[in-house]
Every structure is written in C-alpha cells, then in structure tokens.
FIVEX-714410 format. One record per residue (C-alpha): residue number from 1; residue in three letters; x, y, z negated. Coordinates in Angstrom, 3 decimals, decimal comma. Layout:
<recs>
REC    nr   rest          u          v          w
REC   NUM    ALA          X          Y          Z
...
</recs>
This chain:
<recs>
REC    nr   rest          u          v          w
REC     1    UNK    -27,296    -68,551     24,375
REC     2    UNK    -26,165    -64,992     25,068
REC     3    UNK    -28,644    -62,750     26,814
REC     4    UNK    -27,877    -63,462     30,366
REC     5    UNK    -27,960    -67,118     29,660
REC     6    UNK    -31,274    -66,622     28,110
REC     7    UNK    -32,848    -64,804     31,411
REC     8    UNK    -31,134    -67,215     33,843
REC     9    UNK    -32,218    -70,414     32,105
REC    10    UNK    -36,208    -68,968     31,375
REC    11    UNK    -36,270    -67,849     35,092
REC    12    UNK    -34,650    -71,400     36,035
REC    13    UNK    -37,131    -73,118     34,066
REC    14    UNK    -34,458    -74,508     31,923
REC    15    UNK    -34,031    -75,146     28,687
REC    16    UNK    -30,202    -73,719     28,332
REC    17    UNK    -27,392    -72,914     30,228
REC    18    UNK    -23,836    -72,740     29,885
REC    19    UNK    -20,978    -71,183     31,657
REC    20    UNK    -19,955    -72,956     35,099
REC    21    UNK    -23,715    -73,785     35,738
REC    22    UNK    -24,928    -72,921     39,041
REC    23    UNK    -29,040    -72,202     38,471
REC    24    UNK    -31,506    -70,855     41,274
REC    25    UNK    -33,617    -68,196     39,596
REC    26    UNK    -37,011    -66,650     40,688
REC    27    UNK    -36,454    -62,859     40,864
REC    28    UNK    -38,956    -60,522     39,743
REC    29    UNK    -38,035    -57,650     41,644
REC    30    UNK    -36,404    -57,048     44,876
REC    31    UNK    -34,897    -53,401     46,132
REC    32    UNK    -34,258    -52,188     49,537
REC    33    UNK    -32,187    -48,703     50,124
REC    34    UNK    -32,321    -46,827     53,072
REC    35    UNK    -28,989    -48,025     54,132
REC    36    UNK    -30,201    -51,601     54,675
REC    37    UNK    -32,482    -50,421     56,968
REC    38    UNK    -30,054    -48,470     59,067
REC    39    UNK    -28,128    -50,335     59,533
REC    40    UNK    -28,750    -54,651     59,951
REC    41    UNK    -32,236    -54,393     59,558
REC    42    UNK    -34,348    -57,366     61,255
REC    43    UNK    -38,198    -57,420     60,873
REC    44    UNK    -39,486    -60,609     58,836
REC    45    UNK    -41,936    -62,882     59,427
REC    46    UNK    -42,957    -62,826     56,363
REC    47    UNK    -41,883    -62,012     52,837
REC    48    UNK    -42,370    -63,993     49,432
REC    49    UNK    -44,670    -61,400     47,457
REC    50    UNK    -45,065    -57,548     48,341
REC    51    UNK    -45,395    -56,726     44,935
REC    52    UNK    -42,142    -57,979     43,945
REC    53    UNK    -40,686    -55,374     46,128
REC    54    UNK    -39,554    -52,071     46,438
REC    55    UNK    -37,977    -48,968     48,743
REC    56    UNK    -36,374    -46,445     47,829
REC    57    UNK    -34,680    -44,300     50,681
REC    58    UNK    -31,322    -43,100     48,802
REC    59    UNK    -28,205    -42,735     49,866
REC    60    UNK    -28,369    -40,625     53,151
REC    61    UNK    -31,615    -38,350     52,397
REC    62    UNK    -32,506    -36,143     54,526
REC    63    UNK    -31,046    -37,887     57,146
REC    64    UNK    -27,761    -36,807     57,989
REC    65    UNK    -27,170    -39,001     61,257
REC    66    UNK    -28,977    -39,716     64,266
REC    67    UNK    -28,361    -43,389     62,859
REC    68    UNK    -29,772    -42,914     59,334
REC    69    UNK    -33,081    -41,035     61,033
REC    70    UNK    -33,747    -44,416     62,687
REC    71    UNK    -33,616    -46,625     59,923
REC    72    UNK    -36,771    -44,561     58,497
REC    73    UNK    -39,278    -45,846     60,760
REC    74    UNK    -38,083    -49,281     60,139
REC    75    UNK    -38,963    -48,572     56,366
REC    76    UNK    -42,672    -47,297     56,906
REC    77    UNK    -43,390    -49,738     59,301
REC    78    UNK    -41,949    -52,334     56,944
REC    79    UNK    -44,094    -51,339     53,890
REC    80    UNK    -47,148    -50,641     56,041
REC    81    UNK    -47,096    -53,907     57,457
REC    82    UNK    -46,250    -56,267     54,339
REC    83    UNK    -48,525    -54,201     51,911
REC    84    UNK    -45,575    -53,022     49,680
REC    85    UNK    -47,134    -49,855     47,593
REC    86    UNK    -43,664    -49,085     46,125
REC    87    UNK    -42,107    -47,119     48,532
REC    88    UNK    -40,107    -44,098     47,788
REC    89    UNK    -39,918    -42,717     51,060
REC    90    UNK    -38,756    -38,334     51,629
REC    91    UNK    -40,131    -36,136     48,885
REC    92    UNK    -40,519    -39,181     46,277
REC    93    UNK    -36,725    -40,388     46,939
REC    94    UNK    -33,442    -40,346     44,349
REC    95    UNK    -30,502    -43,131     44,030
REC    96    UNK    -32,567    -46,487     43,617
REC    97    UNK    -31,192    -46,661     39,955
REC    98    UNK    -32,595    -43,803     39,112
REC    99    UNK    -35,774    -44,030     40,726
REC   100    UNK    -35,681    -48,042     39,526
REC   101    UNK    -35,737    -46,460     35,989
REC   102    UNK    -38,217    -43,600     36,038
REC   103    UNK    -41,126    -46,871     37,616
REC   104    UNK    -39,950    -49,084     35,151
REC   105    UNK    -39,265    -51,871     37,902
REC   106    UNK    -36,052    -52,833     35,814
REC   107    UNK    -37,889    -54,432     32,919
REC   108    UNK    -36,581    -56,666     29,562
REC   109    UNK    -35,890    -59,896     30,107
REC   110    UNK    -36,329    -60,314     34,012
REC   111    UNK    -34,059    -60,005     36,733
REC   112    UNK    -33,495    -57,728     39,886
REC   113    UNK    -31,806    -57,531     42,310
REC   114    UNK    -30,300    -54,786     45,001
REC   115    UNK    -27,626    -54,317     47,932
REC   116    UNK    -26,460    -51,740     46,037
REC   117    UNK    -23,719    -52,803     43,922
REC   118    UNK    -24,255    -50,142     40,928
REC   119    UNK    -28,178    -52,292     40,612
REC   120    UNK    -26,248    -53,312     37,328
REC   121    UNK    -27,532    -49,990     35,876
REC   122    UNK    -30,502    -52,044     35,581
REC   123    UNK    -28,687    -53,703     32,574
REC   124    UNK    -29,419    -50,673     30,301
REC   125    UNK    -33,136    -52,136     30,536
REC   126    UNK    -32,007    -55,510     28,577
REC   127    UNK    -32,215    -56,645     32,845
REC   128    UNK    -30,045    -59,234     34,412
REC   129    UNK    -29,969    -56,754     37,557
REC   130    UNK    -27,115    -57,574     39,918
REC   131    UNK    -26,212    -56,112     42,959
REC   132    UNK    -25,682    -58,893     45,914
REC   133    UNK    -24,903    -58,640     49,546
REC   134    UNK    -27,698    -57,288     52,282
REC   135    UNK    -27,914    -61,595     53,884
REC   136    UNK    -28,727    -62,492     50,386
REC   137    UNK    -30,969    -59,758     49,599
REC   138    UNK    -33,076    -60,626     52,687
REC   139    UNK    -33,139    -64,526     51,698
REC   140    UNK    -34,995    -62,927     48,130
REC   141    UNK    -36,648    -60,989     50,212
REC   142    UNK    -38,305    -63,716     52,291
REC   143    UNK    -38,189    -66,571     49,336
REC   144    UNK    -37,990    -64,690     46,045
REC   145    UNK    -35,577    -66,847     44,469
REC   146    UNK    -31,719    -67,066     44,560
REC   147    UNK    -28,658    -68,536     42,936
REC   148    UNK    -26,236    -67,884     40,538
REC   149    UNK    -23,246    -69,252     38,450
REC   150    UNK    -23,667    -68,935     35,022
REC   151    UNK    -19,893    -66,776     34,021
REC   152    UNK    -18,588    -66,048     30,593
REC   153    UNK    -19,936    -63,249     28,459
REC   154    UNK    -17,947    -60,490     26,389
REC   155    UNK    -19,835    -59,028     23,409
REC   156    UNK    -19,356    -55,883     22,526
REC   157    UNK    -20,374    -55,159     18,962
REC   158    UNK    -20,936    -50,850     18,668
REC   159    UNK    -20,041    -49,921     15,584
REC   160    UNK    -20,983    -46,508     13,760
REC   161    UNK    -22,206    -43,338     15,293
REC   162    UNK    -21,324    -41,981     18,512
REC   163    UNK    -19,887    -38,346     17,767
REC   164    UNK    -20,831    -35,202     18,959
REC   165    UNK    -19,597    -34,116     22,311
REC   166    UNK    -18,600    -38,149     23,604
REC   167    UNK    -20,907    -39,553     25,994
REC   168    UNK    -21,785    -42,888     27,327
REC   169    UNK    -19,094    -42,155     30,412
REC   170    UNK    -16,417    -41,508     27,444
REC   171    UNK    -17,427    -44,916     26,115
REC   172    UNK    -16,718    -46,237     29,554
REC   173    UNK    -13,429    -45,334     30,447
REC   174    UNK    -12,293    -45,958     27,174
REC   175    UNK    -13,928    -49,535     27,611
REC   176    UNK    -12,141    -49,509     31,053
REC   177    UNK     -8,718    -47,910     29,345
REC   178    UNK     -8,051    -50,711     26,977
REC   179    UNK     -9,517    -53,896     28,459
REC   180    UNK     -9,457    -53,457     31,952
REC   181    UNK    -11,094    -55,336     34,612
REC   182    UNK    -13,881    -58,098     33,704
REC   183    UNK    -13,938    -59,996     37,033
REC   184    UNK    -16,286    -63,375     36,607
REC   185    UNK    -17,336    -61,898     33,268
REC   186    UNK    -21,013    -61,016     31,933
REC   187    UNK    -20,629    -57,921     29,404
REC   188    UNK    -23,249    -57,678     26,524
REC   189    UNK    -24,155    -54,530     24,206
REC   190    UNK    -25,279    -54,566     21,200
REC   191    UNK    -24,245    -53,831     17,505
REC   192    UNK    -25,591    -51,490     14,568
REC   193    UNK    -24,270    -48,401     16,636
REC   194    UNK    -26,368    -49,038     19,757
REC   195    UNK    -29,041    -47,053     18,219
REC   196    UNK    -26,691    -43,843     18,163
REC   197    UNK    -26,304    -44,358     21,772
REC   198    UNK    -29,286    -42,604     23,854
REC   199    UNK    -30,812    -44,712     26,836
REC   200    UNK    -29,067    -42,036     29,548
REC   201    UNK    -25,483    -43,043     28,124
REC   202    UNK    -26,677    -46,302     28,272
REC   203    UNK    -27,497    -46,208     31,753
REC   204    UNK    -24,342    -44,808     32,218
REC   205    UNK    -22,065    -47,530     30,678
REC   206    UNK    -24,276    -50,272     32,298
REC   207    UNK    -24,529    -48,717     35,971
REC   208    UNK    -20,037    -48,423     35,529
REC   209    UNK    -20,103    -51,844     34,757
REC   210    UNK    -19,468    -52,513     38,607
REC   211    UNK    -16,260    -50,568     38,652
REC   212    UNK    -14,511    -53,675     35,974
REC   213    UNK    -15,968    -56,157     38,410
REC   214    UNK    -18,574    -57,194     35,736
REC   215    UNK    -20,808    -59,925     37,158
REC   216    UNK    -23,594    -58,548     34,520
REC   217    UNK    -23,734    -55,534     32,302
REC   218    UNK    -26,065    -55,768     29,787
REC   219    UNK    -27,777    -53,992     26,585
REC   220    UNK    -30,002    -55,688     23,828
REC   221    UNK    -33,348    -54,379     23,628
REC   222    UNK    -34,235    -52,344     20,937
REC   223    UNK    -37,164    -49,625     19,167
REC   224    UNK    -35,143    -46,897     21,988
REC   225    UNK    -36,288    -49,259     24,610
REC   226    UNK    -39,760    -50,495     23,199
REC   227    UNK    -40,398    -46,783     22,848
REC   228    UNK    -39,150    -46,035     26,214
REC   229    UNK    -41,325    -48,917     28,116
REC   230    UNK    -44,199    -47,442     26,018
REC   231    UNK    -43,926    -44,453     27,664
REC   232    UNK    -44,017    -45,247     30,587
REC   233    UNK    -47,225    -47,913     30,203
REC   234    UNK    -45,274    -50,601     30,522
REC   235    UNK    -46,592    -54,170     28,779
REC   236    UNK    -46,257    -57,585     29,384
REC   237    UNK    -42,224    -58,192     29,262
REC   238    UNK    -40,673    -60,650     26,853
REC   239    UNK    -37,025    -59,252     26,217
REC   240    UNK    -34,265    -61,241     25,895
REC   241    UNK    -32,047    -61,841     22,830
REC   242    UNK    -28,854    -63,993     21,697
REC   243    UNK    -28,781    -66,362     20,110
REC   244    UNK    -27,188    -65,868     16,574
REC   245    UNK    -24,476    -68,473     17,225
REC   246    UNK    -24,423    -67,494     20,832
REC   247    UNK    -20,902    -69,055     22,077
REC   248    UNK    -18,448    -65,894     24,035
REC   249    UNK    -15,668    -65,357     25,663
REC   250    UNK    -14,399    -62,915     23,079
REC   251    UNK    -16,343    -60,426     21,054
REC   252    UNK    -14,788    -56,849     20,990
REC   253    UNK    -15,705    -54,425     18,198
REC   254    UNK    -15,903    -50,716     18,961
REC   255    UNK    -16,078    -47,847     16,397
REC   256    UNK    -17,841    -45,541     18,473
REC   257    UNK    -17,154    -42,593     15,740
REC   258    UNK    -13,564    -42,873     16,729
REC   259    UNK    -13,614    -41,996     20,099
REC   260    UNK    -12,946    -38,594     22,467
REC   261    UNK    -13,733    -37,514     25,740
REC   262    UNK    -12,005    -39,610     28,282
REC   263    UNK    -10,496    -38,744     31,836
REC   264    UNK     -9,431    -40,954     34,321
REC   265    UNK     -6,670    -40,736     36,738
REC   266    UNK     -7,148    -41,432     40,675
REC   267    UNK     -7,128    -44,791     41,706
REC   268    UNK     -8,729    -47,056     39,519
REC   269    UNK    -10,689    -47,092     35,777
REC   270    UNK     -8,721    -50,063     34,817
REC   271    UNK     -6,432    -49,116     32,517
REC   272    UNK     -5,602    -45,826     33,998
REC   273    UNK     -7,204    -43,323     31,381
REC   274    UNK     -6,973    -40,907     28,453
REC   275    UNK     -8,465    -38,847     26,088
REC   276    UNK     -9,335    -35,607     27,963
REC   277    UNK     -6,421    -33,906     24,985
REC   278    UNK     -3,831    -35,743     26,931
REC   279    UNK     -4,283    -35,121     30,674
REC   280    UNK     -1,433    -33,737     32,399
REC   281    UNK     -2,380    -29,987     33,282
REC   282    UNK     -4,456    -30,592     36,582
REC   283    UNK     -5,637    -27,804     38,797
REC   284    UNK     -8,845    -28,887     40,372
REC   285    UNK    -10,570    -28,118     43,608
REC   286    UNK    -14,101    -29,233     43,461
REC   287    UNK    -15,953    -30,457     40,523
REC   288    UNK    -18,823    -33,291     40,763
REC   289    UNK    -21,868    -33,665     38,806
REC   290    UNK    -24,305    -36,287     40,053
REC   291    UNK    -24,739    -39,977     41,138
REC   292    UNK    -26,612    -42,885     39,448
REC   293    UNK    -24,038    -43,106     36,653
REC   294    UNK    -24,596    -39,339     35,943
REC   295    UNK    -26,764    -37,389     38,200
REC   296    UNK    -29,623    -37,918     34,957
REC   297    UNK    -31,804    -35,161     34,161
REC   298    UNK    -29,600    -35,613     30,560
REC   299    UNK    -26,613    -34,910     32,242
REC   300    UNK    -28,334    -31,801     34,059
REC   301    UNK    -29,001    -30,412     30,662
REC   302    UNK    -25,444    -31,199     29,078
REC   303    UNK    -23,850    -29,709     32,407
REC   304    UNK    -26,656    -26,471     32,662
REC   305    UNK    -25,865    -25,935     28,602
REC   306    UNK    -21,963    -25,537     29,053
REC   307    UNK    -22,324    -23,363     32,159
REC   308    UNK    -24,833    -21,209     30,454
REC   309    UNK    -23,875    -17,441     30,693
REC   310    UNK    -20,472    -18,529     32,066
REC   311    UNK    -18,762    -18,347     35,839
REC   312    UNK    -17,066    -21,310     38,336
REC   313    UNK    -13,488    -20,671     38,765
REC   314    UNK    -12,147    -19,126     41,803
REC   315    UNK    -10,769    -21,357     44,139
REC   316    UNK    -13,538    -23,899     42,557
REC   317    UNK    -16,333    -25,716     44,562
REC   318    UNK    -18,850    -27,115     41,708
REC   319    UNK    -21,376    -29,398     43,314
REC   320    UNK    -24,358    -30,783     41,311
REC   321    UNK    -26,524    -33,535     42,873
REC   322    UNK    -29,601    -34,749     40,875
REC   323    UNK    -30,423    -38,347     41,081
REC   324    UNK    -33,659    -38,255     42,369
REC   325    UNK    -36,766    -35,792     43,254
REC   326    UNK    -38,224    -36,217     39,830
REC   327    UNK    -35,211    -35,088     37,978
REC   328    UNK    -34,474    -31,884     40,580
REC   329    UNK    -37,888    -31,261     39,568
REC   330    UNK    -37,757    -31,402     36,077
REC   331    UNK    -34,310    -29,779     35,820
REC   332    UNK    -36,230    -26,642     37,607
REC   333    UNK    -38,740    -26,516     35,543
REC   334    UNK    -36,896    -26,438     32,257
REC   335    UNK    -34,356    -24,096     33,885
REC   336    UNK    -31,382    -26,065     34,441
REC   337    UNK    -30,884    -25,715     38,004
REC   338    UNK    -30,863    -21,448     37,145
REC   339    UNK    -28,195    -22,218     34,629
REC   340    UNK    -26,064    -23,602     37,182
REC   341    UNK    -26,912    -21,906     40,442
REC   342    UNK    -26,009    -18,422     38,118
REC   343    UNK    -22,951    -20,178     37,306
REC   344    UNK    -21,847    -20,886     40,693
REC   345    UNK    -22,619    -23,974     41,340
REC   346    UNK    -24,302    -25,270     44,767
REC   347    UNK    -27,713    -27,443     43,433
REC   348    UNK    -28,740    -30,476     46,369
REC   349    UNK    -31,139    -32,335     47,546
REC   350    UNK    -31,278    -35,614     45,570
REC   351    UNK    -29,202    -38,539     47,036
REC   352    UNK    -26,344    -40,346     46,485
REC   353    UNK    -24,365    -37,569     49,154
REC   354    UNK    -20,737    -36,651     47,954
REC   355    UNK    -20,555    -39,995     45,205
REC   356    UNK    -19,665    -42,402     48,578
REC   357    UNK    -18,164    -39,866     50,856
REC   358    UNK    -21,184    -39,689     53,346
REC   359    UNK    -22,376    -35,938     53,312
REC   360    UNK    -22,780    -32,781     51,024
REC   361    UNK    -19,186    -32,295     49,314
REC   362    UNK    -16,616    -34,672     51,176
REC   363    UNK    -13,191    -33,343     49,658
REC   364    UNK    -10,480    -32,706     51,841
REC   365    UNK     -6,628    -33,763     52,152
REC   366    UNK     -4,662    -32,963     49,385
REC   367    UNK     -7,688    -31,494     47,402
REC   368    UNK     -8,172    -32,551     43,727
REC   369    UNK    -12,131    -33,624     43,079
REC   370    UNK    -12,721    -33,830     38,942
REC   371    UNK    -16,275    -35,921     39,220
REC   372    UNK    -18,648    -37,689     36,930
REC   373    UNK    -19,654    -39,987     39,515
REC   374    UNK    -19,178    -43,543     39,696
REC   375    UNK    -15,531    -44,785     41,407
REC   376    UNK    -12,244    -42,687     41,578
REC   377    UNK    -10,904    -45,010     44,171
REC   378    UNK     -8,483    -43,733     47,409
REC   379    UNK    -10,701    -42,148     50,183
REC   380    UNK    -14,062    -42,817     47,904
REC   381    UNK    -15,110    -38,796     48,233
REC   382    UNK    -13,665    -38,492     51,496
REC   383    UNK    -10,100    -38,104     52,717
REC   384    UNK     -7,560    -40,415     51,648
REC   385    UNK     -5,436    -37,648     50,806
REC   386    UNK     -7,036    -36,338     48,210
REC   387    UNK     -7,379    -37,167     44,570
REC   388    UNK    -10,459    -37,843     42,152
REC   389    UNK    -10,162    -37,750     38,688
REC   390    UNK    -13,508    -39,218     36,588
REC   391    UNK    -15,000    -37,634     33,409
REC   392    UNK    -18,187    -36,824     31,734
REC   393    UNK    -20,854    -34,074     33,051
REC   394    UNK    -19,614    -32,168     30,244
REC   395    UNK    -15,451    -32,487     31,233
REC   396    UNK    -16,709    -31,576     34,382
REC   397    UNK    -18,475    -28,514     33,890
REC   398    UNK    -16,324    -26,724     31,275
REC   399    UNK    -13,550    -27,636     34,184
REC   400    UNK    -15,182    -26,117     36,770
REC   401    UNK    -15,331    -23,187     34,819
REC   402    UNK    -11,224    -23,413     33,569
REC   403    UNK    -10,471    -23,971     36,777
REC   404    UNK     -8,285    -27,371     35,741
REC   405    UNK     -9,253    -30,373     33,470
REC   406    UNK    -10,067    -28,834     30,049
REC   407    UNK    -11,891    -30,522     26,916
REC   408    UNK    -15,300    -28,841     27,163
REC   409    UNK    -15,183    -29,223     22,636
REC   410    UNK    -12,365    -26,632     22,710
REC   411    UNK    -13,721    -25,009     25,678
REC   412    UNK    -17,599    -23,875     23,938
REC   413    UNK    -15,282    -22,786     20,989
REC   414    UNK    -13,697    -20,453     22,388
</recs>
C-alpha cells in the first residue's frame, strides 16, 4: 500500500485498501476557522470528543466586519461549553496551518481534517489531512468519523540536493509547470533528496497541493520529522510508510539539483510557469509575502535577508503578513520585521488578510500583485482586473526592491 492507503485502511480497521474503495475513517483531529463560525454556524448538541478538536480564529483577525465580530462569541461559547482547551482565539491566532503545525495537531500517520481547503499542508507531517466542506466538517464534528474514496497515488521520487537559492515554492510550480493538474489523485513524497528539503519547503509543496486539485499531498516521515515531533514533545504516533511494492499511478522522478526559481503567470499553476530567467519583463505594483504556503517564520528570514540594507521600489506596495502570532513574534525578536519595515515594507497582524482578497492589501484594477501566497487565480487578491503572478519569498522580495520580476540569485550579486 502507498501511504494514504496505509492511514485510510489502519483508521478503517482494515487490513488493505485499494483504489475505488470507499472506507469510513475515524479522524483524529478536527479544525474549525473563524470563518465557519461566521458564517453557518449552528450550536450542537453534542460533539464526538473535545479533545479531538480544535479553533483557530484565522482568516479575518482582528475582525474586519461587523459579521466576522459576531462569529467570535460563537467560538468562546463553543469551546467553553464542550470543554475544547485548544482554542486559538485573538492574541494566540495565525492561518490554522500554521498554527496546526507549531501544536503538533497534524501528527504521522493520522488524519485531519479542516474547511479550509489548504488543511493538505498537514501532509508535510506524513498526515492524510484533507480539507472538506463546512456540512461535512460538522458531521466529524458531532461523530468523529467520515468517508472517503480511496484515489490513485503519484510518487514522486526527489532525487539529489536541492540547490542554493530554490525553495520548496520553486519545486511547486515546477511540479505544477510540467504535470499539471492531479484531480482524483493522492501525491506522495519521498526519495533520497527529501532530506535536502527543510520541513518549511515541505510545508510549502504540501499546503500547494490544493491548487493541482490533489485529493492528498503527502511526505514520508523521516529523522527531519522524528526530530521535529521531538521538539515539540510529541510521542505516541506510528507513521505511515509504503509499502516497497506499493502499486501507483505513475512514479515521477525529480532531480531537485536541476531546478531554478520558478514564476507563475496569472491565472492558473497548471502548466502556466517558468524559470524566474524567462519571465517576460513585468512591472509590478504590490509584492506579497505571507499566507500558509509562505507566511513561515523561514520565509520571514529569506525575505528580511534579501531586503537587508536595501529600499522598496517607488511605485511599489510590499506587504508582509506572518502566519500566525508566534511567528510575528519570533520574526521581532530575531529582527526580521526591522529588516523589512527599514526596507519599506508594511509588517501585519497575522491572518490569512490579502492571500483571499478579504482585507489588508486587496489589489486594484489593472494593478500587477507578484505574491508568494497560495492561488494566482482571476479576482483571488481582489479586483478581477488585476493580475497576480506567484513566486518564492525570495522572487518576491528582490522584486519589490527592482521594482519588476527579477531573479533574487542575480539580484544579491549585484
């Protein structure tokens, strides 16, 4: 069995599973955003097992909306009622991924599950973590089981040593580039090279796995993981690995030495990118560093170290967003937040905010948006006039500074 087929058919109490089953699974972990609460939110009777359960408000912190102030009482009375001690309310908030990985509630071999539909960041964790609609999340909520059909996996087998200056987002939309969409598909990491890979590019490639319509995105668990678990007192999990004659769709090897920074164009990651060498010159507007693919406290660092000592363009709004309280907090404290704000660049409150077009750095028509967040798509950062482009923190930040899409190698040359 591959990995997901491993986790489905241990929390199915199965013996195996193949592709085209349909198993019900018990799920070991349950998250509810702020949105959910906002916006359809109807009080339980009762729920399976508070401690199975988590809060995190997220997307629209501080409340930007009369609407989004009321779903907070709905929250606090929720967890004060049920007994749920994982609550992330103002003050302890960030994107549910993010604050997901910093409690280790996304843990090896287990599944969880979200309304969000990035929760396959979770997948970085050797999780079968799957974002599902807000009806279904309630039914977990209530029973703690639900259902799936088992889909086809693609391997990917990471070969060699990810080079300097190419990040897990460069992986990506390379990934994206030449195989496009995986709709129905399971995608699986692994390979000698995964262990040149560090667990914040990780998180990267498996939160993007949403954005090729993967049903699961997936990474083997390894001594980065162990150590990371470790760290964070985590015991108890039993990870999940494939089988060695673990049947696949198709089994893709990448030389991760050979690749460059990638860009894509607006509209889509499917087969719509390029290395960063052969973008058409592209002034930008508004740079974006941030969301739950890239709002890490990583990609604060990369971002703050290529801004160091250097100015935003005129003409150029650069907006960083960290992806929760803990990492806005760490980021100050080891000065990255300085290195940007002297830069130029506008620091905010942790949230999701500008990644889904809601509040704090909505671009306008016929503006050009060069972001590290998670979807390029028409209208995602606001009007439908305006185009978003998708690189790494890095692309990002040495762009801001150009003032058009650049390749920050040639640009900390110079």
């Amino acid at each position: 069995m591959t990995m997901i087929e491993r986790i489905l058919a241990r929390k199915a109490g199965l013996a195996s599973v193949a592709p085209g089953d349909t198993v019900t699974v018990d799920v070991d972990m349950t998250v509810l955003i702020d949105l959910q609460f906002a916006t359809m939110w109807m009080q339980p009777l009762r729920i399976a097992d508070p401690d199975k359960v988590a809060i995190v408000m997220d997307h629209a912190v501080p409340a930007p909306t009369v609407k989004d102030a009321a779903g907070g009482p709905h929250a606090r009375r929720f967890a004060t009622e049920f007994g749920i001690s994982r609550f992330y309310d103002v003050g302890r908030h960030g994107i549910c991924h993010q604050v997901i990985a910093e409690n280790g509630l996304a843990r090896p071999g287990e599944i969880l599950a979200c309304t969000d539909s990035h929760t396959c960041a979770g997948g970085a964790y050797n999780t079968a973590a799957r974002g599902l609609g807000p009806a279904e999340v309630y039914s977990i909520l209530c029973t703690g089981r639900t259902w799936f059909q088992v889909s086809p996996t693609i391997r990917y087998e990471l070969l060699g040593e990810l080079p300097e200056g190419v990040s897990g987002k460069d992986v990506f939309l390379h990934l994206a580039n030449e195989f496009g969409d995986a709709t129905n598909l399971n995608l699986e990491y692994g390979g000698s090279g995964l262990a040149s890979i560090p667990l914040h590019d990780r998180r990267t490639i498996a939160t993007q796995g949403a954005e090729v319509s993967a049903d699961f995105s997936t990474f083997a668990h390894d001594d980065v993981l162990a150590a990371h678990f470790e760290a964070l007192g985590v015991t108890g999990y039993e990870p999940a690995a494939a089988d060695p004659d673990a049947e696949y769709a198709e089994v893709r090897e990448i030389d991760l030495s050979a690749l460059v920074p990638y860009v894509a164009r607006p509209g889509t990651v499917s087969r719509n990118g390029l290395p960063v060498t052969g973008i058409e010159p592209r002034k930008i507007d508004q740079a974006f560093i941030g969301s739950c693919a890239n709002g890490q406290l990583d990609d604060l660092r990369i971002a703050a170290g290529v801004l160091r000592g250097k100015r935003v363009a005129a003409g150029v709004r650069l907006i960083v967003t960290p992806a929760s309280q803990r990492v806005y907090r760490d980021a100050m404290r080891l000065g990255y937040l300085q290195d940007i704000a002297d830069a130029g660049g506008v620091v905010t409150n942790a949230t999701c905010g500008a990644c889904f077009g809601y509040h704090m750095g909505l671009v306008g028509p016929g503006e050009v948006c060069l972001t590290s967040s998670t979807r390029n798509f028409t209208g995602r950062m606001g009007s439908p006039e305006a185009e978003i482009y998708m690189a790494s923190p890095a692309t990002v930040a040495a762009s801001a500074v150009a003032g058009r899409i650049v390749d920050a190698r040639e640009e900390s040359a110079r």
